[in-house]
C-alpha positions in Angstrom: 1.8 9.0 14.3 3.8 11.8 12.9 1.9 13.1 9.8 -1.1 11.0 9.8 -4.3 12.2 10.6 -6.0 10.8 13.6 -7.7 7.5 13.4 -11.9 8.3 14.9 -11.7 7.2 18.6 -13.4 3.5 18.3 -13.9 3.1 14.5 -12.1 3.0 11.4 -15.5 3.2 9.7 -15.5 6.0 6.9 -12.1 5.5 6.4 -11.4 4.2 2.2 -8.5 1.9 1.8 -7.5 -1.4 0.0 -7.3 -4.4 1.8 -4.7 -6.6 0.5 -3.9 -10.2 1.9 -1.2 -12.4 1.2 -2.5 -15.7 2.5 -1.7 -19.3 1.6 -1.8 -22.7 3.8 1.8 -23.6 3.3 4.4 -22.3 5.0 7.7 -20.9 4.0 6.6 -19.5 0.9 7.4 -15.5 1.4 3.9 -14.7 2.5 5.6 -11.8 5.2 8.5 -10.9 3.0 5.7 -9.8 -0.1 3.9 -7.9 2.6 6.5 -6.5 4.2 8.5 -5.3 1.1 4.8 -4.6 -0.2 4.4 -2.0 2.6 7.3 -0.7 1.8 6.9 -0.2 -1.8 3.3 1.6 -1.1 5.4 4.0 1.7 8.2 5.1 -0.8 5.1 6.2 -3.3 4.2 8.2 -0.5 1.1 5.8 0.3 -0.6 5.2 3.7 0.2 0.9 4.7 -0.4 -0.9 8.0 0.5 -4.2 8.6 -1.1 -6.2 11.0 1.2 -9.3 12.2 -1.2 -12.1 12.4 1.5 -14.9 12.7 2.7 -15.7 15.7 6.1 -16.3 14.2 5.8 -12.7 14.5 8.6 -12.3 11.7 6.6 -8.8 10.4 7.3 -7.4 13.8 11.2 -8.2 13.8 11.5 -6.8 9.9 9.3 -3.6 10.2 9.8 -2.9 14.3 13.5 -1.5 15.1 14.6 -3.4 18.1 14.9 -0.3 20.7 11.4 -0.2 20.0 9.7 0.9 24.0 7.3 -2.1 25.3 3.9 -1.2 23.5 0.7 -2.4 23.7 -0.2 -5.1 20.2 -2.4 -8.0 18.6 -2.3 -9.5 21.9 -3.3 -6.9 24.1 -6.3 -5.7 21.4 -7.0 -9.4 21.5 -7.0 -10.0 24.8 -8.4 -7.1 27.0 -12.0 -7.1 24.0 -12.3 -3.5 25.1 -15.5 -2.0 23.6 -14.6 1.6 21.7 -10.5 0.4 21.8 -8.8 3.2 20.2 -6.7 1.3 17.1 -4.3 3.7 16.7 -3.1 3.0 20.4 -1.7 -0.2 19.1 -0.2 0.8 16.2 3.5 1.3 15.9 5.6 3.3 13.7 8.2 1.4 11.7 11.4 1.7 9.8 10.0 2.8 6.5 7.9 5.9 5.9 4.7 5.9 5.7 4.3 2.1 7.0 2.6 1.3 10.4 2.9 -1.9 12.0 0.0 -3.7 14.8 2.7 -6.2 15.9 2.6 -9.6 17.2 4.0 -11.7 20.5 4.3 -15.7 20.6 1.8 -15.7 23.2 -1.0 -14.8 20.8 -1.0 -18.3 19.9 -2.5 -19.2 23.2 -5.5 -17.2 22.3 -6.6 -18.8 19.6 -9.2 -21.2 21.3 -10.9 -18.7 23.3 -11.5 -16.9 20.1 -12.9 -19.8 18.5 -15.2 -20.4 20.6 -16.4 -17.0 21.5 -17.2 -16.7 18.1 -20.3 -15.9 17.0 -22.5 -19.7 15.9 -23.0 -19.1 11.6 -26.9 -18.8 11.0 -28.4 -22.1 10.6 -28.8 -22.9 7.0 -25.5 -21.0 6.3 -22.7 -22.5 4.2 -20.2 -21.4 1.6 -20.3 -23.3 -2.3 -17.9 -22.9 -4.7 -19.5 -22.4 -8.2 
């Protein structure tokens, strides 16, 4: 990426940056349009901001990606091949703001859902979350 330093081959460890998440359960309520114009806010202040596409509406991909964008390896592929030592920045792709990088999204990534659920790890026994 022009103007970023490289990314350590295999790890993002060491690297200090905020994690910001816009979730919620319902749909249609502008969680991609506050990232994505987010993103772009951080950019134009001459910040560093990656968006990773986790929907697989993939609407992040079709605002920040221009559509001449060359095939590229994304989500899926990282998702999919679980290559040990993956280099991140492979899968990144510049977008149409400065400063913003996007790890985009297919439909298909849908279908992978299941096969990570259950190659996740079990919790520990005894484990559980309680709201205080």
């Amino acid at each position: 990426m022009p103007g970023w330093p490289p990314l350590p081959r295999g790890s993002i460890e060491g690297l200090v940056g905020i994690i910001i998440a816009v979730v919620n359960n319902k749909g249609g309520v502008g969680k991609t349009t506050v990232a994505c114009n987010l993103a772009h806010a951080l950019g134009l202040r001459g910040k560093r901001a990656l968006v990773v596409d986790l929907d697989s509406q993939c609407n992040a991909t079709a605002l920040l990606i221009p559509k001449a964008a060359a095939p590229h390896q994304g989500l899926y592929e990282l998702l999919q091949q679980d290559v040990p030592g993956a280099n991140l920045e492979d899968y990144l792709l510049t977008t149409r703001y400065d400063n913003v990088l996007c790890l985009s999204n297919v439909p298909e990534t849908a279908s992978l859902e299941t096969q990570l659920i259950l190659g996740a790890p079990e919790y520990a026994p005894g484990f559980c979350l309680s709201w205080a």
